[in-house]
C-alpha positions as YAML, in Angstrom:
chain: A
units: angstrom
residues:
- id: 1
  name: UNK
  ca: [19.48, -7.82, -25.20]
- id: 2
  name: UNK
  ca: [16.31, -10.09, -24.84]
- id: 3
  name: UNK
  ca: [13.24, -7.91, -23.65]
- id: 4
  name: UNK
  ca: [12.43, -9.20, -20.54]
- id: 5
  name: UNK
  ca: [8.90, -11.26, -19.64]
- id: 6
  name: UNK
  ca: [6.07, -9.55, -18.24]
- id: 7
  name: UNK
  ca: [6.67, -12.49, -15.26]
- id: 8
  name: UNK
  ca: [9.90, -11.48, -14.74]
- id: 9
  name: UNK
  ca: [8.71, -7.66, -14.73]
- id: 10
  name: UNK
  ca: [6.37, -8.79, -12.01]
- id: 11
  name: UNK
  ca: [9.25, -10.19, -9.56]
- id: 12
  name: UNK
  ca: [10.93, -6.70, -10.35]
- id: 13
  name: UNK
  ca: [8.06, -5.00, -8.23]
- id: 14
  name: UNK
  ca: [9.93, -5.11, -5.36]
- id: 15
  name: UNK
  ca: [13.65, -4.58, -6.83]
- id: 16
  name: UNK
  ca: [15.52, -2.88, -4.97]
- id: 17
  name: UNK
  ca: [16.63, -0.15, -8.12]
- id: 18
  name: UNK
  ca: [13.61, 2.64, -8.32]
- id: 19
  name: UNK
  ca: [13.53, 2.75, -11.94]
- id: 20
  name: UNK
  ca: [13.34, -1.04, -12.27]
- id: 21
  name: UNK
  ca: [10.24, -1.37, -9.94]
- id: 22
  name: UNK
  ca: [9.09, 2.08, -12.39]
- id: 23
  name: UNK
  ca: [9.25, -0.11, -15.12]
- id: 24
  name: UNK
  ca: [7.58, -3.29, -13.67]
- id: 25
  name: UNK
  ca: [4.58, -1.29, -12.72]
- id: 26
  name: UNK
  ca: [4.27, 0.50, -15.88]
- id: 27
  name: UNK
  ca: [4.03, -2.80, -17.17]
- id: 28
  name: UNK
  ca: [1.25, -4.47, -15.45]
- id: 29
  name: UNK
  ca: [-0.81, -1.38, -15.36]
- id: 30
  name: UNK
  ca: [-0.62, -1.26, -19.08]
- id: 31
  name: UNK
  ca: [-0.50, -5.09, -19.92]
- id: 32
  name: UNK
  ca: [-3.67, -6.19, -19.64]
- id: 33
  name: UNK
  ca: [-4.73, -10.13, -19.63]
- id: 34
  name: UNK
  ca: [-1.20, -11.52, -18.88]
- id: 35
  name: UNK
  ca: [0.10, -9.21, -16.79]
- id: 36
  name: UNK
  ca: [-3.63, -9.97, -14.59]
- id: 37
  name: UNK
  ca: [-2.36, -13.85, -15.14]
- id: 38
  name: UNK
  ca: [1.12, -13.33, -13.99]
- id: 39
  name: UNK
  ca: [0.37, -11.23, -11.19]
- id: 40
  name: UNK
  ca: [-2.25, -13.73, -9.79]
- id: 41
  name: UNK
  ca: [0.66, -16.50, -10.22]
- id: 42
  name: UNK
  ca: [2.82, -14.42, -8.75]
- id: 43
  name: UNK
  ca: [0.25, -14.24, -5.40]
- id: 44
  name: UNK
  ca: [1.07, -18.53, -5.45]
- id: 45
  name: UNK
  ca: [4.76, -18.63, -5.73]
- id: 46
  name: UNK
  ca: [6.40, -15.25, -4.48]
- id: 47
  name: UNK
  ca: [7.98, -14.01, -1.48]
- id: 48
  name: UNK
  ca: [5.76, -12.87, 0.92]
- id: 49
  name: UNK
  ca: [7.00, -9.20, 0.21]
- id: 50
  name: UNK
  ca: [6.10, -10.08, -3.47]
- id: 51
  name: UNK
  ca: [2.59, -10.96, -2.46]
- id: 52
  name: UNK
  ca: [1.91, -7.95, -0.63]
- id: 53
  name: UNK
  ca: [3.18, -5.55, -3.40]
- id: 54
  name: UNK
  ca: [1.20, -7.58, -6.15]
- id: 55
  name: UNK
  ca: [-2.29, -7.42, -4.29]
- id: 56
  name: UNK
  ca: [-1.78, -3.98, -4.12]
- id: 57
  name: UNK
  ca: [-0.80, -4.01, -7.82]
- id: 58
  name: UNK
  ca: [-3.71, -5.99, -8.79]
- id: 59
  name: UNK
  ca: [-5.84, -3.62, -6.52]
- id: 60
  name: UNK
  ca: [-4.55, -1.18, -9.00]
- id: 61
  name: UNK
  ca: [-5.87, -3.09, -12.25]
- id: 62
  name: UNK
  ca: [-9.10, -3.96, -10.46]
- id: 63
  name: UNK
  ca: [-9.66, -7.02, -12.57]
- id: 64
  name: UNK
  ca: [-12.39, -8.90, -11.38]
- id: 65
  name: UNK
  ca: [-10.25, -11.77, -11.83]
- id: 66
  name: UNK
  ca: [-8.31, -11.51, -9.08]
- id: 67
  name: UNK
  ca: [-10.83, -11.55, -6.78]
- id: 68
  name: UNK
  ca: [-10.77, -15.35, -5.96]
- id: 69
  name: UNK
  ca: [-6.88, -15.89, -5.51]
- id: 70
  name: UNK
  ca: [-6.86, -12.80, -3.74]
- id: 71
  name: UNK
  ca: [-9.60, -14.21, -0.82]
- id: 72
  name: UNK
  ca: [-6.42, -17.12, -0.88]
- id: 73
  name: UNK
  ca: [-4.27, -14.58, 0.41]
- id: 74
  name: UNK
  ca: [-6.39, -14.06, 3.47]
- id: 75
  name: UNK
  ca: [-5.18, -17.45, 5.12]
- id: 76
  name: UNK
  ca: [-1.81, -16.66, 4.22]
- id: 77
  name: UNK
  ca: [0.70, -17.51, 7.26]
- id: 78
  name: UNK
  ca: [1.95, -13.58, 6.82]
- id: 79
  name: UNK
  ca: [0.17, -11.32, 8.97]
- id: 80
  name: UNK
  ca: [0.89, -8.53, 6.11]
- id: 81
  name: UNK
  ca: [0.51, -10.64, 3.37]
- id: 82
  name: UNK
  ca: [-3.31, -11.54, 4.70]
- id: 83
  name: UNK
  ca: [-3.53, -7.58, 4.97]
- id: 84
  name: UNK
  ca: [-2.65, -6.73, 1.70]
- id: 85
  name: UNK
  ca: [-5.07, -9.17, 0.52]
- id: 86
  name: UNK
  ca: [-8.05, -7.97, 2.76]
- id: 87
  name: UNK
  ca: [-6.93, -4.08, 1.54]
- id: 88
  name: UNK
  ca: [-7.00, -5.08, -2.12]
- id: 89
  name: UNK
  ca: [-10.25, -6.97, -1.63]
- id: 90
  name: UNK
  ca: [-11.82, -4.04, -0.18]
- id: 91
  name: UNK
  ca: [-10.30, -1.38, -2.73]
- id: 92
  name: UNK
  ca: [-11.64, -3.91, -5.58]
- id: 93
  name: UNK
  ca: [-15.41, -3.63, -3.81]
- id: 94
  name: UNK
  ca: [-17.08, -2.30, -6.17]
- id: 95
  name: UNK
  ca: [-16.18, -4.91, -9.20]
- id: 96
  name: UNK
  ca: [-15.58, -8.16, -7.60]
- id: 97
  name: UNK
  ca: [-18.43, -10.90, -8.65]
- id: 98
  name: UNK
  ca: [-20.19, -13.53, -6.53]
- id: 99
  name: UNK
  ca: [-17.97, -15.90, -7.23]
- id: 100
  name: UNK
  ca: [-15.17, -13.96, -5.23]
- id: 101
  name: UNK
  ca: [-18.36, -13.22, -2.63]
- id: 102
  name: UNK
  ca: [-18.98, -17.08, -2.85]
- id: 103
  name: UNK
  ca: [-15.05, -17.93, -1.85]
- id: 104
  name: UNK
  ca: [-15.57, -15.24, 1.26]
- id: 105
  name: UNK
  ca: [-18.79, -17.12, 2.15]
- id: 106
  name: UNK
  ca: [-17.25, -19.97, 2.32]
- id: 107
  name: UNK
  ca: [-13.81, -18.98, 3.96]
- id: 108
  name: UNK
  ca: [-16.63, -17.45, 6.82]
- id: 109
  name: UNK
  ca: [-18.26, -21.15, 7.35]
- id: 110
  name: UNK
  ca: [-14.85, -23.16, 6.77]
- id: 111
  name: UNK
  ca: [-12.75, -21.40, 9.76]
- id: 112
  name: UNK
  ca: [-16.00, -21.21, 12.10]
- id: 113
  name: UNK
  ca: [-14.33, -22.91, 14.43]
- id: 114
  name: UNK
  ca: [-10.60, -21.50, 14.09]
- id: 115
  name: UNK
  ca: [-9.13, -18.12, 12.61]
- id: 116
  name: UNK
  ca: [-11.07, -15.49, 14.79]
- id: 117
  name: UNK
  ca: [-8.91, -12.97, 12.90]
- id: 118
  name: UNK
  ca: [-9.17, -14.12, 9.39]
- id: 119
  name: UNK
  ca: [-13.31, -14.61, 9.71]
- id: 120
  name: UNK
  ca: [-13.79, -10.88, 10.77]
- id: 121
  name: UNK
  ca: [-11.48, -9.96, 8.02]
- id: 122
  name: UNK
  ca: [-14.06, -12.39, 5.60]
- id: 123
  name: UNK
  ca: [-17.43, -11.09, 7.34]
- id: 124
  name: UNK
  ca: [-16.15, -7.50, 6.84]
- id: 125
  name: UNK
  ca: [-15.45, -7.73, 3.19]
- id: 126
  name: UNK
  ca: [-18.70, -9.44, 2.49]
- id: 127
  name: UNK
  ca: [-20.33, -6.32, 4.18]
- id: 128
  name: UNK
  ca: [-19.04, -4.06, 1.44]
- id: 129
  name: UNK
  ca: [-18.67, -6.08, -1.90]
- id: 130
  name: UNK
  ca: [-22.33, -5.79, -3.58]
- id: 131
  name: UNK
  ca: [-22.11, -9.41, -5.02]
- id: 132
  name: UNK
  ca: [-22.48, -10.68, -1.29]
- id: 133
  name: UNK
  ca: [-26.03, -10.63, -1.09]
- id: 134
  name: UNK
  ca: [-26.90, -13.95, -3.65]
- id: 135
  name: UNK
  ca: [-24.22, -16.14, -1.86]
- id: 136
  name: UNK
  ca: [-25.05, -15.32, 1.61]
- id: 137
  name: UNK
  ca: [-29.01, -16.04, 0.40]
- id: 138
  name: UNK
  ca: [-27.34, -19.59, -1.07]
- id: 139
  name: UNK
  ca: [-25.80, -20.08, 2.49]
- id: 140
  name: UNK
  ca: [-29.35, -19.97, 4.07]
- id: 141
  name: UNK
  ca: [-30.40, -23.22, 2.45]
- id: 142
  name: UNK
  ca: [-27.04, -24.85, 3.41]
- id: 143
  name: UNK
  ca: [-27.40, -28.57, 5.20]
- id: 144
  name: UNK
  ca: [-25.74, -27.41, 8.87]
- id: 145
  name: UNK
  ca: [-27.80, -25.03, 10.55]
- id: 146
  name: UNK
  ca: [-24.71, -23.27, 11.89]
- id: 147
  name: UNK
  ca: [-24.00, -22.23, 8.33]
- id: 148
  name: UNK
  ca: [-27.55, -20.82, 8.03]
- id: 149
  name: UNK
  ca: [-27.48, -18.93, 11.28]
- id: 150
  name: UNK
  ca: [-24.27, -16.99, 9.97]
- id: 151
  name: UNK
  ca: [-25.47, -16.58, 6.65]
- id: 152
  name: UNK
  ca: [-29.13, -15.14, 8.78]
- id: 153
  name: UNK
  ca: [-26.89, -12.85, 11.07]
- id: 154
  name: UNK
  ca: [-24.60, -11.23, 7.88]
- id: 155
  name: UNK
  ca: [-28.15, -10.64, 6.30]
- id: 156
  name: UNK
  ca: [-29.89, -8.82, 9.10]
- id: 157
  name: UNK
  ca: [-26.32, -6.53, 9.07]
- id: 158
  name: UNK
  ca: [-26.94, -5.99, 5.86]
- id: 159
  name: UNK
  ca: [-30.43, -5.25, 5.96]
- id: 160
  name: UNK
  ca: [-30.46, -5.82, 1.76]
- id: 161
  name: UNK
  ca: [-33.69, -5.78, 0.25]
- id: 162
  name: UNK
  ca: [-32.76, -7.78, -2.01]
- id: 163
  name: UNK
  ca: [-32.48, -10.78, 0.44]
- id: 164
  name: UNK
  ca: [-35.86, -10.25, 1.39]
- id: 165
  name: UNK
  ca: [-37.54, -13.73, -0.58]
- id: 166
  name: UNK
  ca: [-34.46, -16.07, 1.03]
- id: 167
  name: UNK
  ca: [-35.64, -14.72, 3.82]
- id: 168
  name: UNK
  ca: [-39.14, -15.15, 3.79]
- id: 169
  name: UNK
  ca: [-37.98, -18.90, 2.34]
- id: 170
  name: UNK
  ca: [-35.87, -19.32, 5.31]
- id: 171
  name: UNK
  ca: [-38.60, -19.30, 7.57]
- id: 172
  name: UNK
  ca: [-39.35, -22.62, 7.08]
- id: 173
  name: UNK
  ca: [-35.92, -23.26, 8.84]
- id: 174
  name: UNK
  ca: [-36.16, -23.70, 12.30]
- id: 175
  name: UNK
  ca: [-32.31, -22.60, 13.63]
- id: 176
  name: UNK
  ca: [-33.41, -19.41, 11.50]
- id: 177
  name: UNK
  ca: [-37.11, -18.76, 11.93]
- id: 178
  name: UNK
  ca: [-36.56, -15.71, 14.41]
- id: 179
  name: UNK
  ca: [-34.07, -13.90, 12.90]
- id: 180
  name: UNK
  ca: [-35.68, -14.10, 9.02]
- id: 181
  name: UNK
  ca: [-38.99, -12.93, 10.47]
- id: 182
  name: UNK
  ca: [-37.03, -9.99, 12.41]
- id: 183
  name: UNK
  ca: [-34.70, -9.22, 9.47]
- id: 184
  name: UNK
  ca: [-37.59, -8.46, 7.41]
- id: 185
  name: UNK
  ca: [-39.76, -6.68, 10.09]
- id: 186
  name: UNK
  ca: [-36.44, -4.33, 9.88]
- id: 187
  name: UNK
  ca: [-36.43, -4.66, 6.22]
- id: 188
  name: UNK
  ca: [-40.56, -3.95, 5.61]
- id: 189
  name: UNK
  ca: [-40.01, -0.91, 8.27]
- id: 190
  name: UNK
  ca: [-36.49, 0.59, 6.19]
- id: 191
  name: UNK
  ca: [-39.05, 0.92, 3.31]
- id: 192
  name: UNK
  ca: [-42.17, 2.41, 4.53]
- id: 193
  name: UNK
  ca: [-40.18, 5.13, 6.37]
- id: 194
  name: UNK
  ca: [-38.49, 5.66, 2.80]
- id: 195
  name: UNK
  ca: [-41.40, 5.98, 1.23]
- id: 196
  name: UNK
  ca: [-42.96, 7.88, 3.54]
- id: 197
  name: UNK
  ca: [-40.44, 11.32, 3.54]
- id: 198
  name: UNK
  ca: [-39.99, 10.87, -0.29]
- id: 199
  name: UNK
  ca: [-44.22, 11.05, -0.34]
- id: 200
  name: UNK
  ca: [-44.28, 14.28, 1.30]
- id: 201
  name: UNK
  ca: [-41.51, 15.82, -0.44]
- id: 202
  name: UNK
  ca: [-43.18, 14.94, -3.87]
- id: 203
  name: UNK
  ca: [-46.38, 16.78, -2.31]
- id: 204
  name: UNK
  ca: [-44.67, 20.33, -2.08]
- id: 205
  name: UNK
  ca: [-45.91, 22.10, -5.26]
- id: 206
  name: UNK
  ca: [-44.17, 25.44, -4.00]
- id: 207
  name: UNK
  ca: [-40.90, 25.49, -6.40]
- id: 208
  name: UNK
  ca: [-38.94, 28.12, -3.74]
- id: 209
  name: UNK
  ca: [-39.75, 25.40, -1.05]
- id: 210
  name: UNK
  ca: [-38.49, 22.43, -2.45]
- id: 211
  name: UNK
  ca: [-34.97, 23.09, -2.72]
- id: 212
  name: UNK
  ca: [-35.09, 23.21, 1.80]
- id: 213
  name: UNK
  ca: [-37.56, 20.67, 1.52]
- id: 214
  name: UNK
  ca: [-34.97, 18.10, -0.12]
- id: 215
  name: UNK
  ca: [-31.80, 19.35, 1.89]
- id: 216
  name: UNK
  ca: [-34.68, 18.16, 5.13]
- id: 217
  name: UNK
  ca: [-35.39, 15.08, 3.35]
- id: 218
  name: UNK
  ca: [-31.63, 14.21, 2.92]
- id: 219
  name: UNK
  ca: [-31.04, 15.01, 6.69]
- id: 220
  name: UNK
  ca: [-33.72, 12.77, 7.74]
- id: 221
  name: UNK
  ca: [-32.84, 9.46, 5.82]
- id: 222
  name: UNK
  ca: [-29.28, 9.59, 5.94]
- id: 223
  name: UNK
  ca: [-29.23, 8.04, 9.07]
- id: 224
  name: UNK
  ca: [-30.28, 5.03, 7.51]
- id: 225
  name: UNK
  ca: [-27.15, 4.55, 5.90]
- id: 226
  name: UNK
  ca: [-26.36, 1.55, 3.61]
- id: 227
  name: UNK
  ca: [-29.80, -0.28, 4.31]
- id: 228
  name: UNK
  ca: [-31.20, 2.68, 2.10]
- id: 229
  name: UNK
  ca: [-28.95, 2.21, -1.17]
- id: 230
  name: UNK
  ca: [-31.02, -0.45, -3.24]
- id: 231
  name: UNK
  ca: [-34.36, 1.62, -2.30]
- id: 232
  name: UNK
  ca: [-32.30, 5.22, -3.50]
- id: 233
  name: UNK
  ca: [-31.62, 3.62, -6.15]
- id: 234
  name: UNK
  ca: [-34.68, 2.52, -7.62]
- id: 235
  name: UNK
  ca: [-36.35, 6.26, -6.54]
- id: 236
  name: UNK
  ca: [-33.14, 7.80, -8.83]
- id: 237
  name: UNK
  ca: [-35.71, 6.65, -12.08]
- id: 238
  name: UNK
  ca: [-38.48, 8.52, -10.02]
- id: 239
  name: UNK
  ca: [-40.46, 10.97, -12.52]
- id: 240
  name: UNK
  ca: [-40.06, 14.09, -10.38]
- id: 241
  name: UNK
  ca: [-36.58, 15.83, -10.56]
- id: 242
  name: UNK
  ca: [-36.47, 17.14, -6.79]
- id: 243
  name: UNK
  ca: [-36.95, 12.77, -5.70]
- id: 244
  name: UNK
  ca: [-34.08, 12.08, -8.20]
- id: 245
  name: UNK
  ca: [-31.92, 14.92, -7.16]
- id: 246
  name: UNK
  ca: [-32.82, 13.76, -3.33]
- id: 247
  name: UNK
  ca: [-31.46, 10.28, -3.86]
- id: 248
  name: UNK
  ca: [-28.53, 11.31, -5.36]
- id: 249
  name: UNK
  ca: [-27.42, 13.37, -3.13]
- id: 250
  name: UNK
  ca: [-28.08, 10.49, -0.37]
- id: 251
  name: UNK
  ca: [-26.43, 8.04, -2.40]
- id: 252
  name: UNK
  ca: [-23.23, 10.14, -2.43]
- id: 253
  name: UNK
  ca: [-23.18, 11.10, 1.31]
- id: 254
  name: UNK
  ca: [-23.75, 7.09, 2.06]
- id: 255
  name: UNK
  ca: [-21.22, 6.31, -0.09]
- id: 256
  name: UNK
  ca: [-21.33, 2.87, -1.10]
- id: 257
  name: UNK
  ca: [-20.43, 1.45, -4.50]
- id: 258
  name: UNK
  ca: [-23.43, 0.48, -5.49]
- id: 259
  name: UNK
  ca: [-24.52, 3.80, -6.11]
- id: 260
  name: UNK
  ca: [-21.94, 4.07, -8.83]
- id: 261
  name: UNK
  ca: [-23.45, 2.56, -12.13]
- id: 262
  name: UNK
  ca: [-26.86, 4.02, -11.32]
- id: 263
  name: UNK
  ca: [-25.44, 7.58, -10.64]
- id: 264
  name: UNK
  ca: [-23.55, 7.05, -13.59]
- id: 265
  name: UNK
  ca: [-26.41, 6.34, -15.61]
- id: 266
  name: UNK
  ca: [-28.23, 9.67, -14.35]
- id: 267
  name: UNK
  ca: [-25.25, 11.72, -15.51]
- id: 268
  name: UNK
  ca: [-25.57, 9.96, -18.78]
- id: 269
  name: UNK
  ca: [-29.65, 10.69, -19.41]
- id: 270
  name: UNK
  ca: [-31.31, 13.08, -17.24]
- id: 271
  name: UNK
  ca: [-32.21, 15.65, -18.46]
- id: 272
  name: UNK
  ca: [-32.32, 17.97, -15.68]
- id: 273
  name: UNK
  ca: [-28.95, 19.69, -14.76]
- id: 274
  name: UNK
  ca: [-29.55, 20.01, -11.27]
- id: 275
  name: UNK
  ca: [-29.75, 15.93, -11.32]
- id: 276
  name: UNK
  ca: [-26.54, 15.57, -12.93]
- id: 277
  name: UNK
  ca: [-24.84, 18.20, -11.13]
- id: 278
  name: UNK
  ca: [-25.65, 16.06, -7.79]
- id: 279
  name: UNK
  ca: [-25.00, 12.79, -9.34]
- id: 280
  name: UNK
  ca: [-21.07, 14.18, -10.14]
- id: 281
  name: UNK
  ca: [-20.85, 15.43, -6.90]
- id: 282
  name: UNK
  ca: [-21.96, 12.46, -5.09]
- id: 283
  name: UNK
  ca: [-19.63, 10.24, -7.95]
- id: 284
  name: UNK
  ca: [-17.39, 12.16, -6.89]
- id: 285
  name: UNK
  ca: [-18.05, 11.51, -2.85]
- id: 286
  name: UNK
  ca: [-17.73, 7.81, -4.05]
- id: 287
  name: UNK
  ca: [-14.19, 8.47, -5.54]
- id: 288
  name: UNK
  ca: [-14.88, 5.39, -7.77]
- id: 289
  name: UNK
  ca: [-12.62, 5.51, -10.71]
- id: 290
  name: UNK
  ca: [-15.42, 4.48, -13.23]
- id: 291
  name: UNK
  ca: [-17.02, 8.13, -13.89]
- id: 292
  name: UNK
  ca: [-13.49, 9.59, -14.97]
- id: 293
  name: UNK
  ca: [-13.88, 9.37, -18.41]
- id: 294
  name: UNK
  ca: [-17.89, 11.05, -18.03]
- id: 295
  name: UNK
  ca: [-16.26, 13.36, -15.97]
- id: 296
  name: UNK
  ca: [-13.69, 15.01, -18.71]
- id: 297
  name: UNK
  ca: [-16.32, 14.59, -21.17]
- id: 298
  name: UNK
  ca: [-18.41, 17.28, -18.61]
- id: 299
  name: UNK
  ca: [-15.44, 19.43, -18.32]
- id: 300
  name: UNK
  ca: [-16.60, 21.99, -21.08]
- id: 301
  name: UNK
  ca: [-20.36, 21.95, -20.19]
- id: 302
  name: UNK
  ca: [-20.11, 25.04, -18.23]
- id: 303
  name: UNK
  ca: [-22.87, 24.16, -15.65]
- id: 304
  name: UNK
  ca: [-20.87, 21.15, -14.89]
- id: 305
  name: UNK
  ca: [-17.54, 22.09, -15.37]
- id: 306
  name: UNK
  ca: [-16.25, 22.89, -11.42]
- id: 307
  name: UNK
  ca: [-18.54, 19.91, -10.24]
- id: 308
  name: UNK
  ca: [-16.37, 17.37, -12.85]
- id: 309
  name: UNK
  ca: [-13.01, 18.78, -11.68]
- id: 310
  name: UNK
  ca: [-13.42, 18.13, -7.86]
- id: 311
  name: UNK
  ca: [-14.90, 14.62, -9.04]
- id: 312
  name: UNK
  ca: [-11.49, 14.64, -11.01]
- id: 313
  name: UNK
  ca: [-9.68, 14.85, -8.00]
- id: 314
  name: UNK
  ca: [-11.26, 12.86, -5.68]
- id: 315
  name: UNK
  ca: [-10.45, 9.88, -7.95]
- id: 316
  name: UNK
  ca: [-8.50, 7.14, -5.61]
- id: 317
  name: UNK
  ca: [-7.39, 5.38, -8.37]
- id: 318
  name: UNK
  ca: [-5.29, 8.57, -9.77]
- id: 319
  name: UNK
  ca: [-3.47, 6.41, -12.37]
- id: 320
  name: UNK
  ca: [-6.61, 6.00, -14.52]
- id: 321
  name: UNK
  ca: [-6.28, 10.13, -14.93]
- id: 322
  name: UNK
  ca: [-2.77, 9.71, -16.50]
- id: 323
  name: UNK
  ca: [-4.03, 9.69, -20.21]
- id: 324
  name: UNK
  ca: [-5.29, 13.22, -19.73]
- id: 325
  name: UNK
  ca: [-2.07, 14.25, -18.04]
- id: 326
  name: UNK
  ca: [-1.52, 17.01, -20.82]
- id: 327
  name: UNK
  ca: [-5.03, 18.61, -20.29]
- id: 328
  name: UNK
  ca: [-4.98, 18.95, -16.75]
- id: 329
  name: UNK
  ca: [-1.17, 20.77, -17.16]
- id: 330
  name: UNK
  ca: [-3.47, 23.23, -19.38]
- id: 331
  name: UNK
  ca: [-5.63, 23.93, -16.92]
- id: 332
  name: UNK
  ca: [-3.75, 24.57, -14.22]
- id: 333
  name: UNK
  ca: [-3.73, 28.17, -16.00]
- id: 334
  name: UNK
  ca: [-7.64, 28.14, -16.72]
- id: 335
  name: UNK
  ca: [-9.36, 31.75, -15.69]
- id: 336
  name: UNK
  ca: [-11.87, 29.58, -12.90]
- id: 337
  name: UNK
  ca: [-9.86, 29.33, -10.10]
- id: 338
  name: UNK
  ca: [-11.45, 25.86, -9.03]
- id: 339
  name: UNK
  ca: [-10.69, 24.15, -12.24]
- id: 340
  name: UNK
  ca: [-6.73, 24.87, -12.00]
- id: 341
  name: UNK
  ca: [-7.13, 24.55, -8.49]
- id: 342
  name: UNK
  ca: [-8.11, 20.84, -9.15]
- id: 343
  name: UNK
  ca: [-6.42, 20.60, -12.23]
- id: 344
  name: UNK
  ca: [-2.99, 21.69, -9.99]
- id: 345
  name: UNK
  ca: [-3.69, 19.05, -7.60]
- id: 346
  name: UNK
  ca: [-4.14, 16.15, -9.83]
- id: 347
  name: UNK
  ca: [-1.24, 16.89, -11.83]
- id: 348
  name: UNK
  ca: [0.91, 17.06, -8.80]
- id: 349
  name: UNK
  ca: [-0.18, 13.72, -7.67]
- id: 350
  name: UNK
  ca: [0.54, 11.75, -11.30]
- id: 351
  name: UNK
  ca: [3.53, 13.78, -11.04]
- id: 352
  name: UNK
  ca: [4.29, 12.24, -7.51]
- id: 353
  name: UNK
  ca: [3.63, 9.21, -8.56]
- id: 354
  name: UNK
  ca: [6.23, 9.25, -11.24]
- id: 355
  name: UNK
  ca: [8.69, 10.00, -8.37]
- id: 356
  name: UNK
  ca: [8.82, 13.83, -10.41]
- id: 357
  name: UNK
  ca: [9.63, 16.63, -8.15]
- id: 358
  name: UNK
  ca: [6.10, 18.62, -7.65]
- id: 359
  name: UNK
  ca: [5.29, 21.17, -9.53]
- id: 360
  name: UNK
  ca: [8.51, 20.77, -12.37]
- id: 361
  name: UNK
  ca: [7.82, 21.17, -15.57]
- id: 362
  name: UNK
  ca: [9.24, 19.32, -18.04]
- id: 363
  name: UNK
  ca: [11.93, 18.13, -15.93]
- id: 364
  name: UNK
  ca: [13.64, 21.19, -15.81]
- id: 365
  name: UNK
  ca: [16.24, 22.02, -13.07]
- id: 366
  name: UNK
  ca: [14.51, 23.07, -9.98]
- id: 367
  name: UNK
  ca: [16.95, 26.12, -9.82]
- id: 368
  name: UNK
  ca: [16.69, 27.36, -13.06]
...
């Protein structure tokens, strides 16, 4: 019997025999390039039930690639066909490049005039990719003022620093004068109160104060919310380990993807524990699937072991954890009660996943 194609695997993801759509998604999760190319033809020519299920498949492979024919979905005439695409676009946040950001921008100015629906669904997805920021700056040079002023009003949402020389560019620009010069106003005043609380935490000396000092600190910039990230970031590099430990923490409780590579990096270098230990708790806040493989490498540094097993588990992308299925079954037994707590947990959900009954082993009768 011929093997069958990883295309016709694809059309299989919505058969209606479990262990046939079992099969098809083993097979794009594990088939790199072409199954990314078949799935993405697939989102041209399929049903729209087929649609749906493959931009939650590709959601899945997060493979930048998608990104573009995915933002196609969105004026699809299938009310859940658009939503899948708009879910998978916002699952995929945190890897999708400008030029996925650039088709958004442009699906925002196209249907100014039309799709109320589909341009909230574009303007909200451009709030929470990172790779917005440069095509939404593009926008503000754009030949109809109407483009500019959108591309002006998503910016001052945003309140990015890094749009901060488009906008003082964009002054020049009559239809956009006023809200440049009051973006940055909002942008200039996000960074001196910043500065300001992270100056007079770095002045307490006192080693028993700053631990409350930096719990205050967090409490009173959190507020700020995603305007912050880009500025937490860049204090994460700071020279003085209660700053670094500060940002972190704020980075996780904001949770935006951005934060991910950076925190990432911290768990790689610091070298103060209590700097790592918030950077895998706030990774794990993020539930980003990118740390996992940092995270089991942390598993038997004891000072770090309970913080990488609740990162472990708050992975939203549980099929990345499969590889390490074996090790967590191990530790469901471990002598700290967190680790097989968390250890129990994720194995249950692979094992739910695979359609197992939770909590077999070794798919032995259930009565036995």
């Amino acid at each position: 019997m011929p093997k069958e194609t990883i295309e016709t695997l694809v059309s299989e993801l919505i058969h209606e025999e479990d262990w046939r759509r079992m099969r098809a998604t083993a097979a794009c999760l594990s088939g790199g390039p072409r199954a990314v190319q078949a799935l993405i033809h697939a989102l041209q020519t399929g049903s729209p039930a087929l649609k749906a299920e493959v931009a939650a498949m590709l959601a899945r492979v997060n493979d930048p690639q998608a990104g573009v024919p995915l933002v196609g979905l969105l004026r699809d005439e299938d009310q859940a066909v658009r939503k899948a695409g708009a879910s998978a676009l916002e699952h995929m946040a945190g890897v999708l490049d400008e030029t996925t950001a650039a088709a958004l921008t442009s699906l925002l100015y196209e249907l100014k005039d039309t799709d109320e629906g589909i341009r909230a669904a574009a303007s909200q997805l451009l709030g929470v990719i990172p790779n917005a920021i440069s095509p939404l700056c593009a926008m503000l040079t754009h030949q109809d003022p109407e483009a500019q002023i959108m591309a002006a009003e998503m910016l001052e949402h945003l309140l990015d620093p890094r749009s901060s020389d488009s906008l003082i560019n964009a002054m020049g620009q009559p239809a956009v004068r006023d809200l440049a010069v009051r973006t940055l106003k909002k942008l200039s005043a996000i960074r001196e109160r910043i500065d300001e609380v992270f100056d007079g935490l770095r002045a307490i000396e006192e080693l028993s104060e700053r631990e409350e000092a930096r719990m205050s600190t967090v409490i009173n910039l959190l507020a700020i919310g995603r305007p912050s990230v880009e500025i937490l970031i860049e204090y994460l590099e700071d020279d003085d380990w209660v700053i670094r430990e500060a940002a972190a923490d704020l980075l996780g409780k904001i949770g935006d993807v951005r934060a991910v590579e950076p925190l990432m990096q911290r768990l790689r270098i610091d070298k103060d524990t209590g700097v790592k230990e918030l950077a895998m708790k706030s990774l794990g806040l993020i539930g980003d699937a990118r740390p996992a493989q940092l995270y089991i490498e942390a598993i038997p540094i004891r000072p770090l072991r309970v913080y990488a097993m609740e990162a472990l588990a708050k992975v939203k992308d549980v099929e990345v954890l499969r590889p390490y299925k074996e090790l967590f079954d191990r530790l469901r037994t471990d002598r700290d009660g967190l680790v097989a707590y968390n250890s129990g947990l994720i194995a249950d959900k692979l094992e739910a996943l695979d359609g197992t009954p939770v909590g077999s082993q070794g798919g032995q009768d259930e009565n036995e």
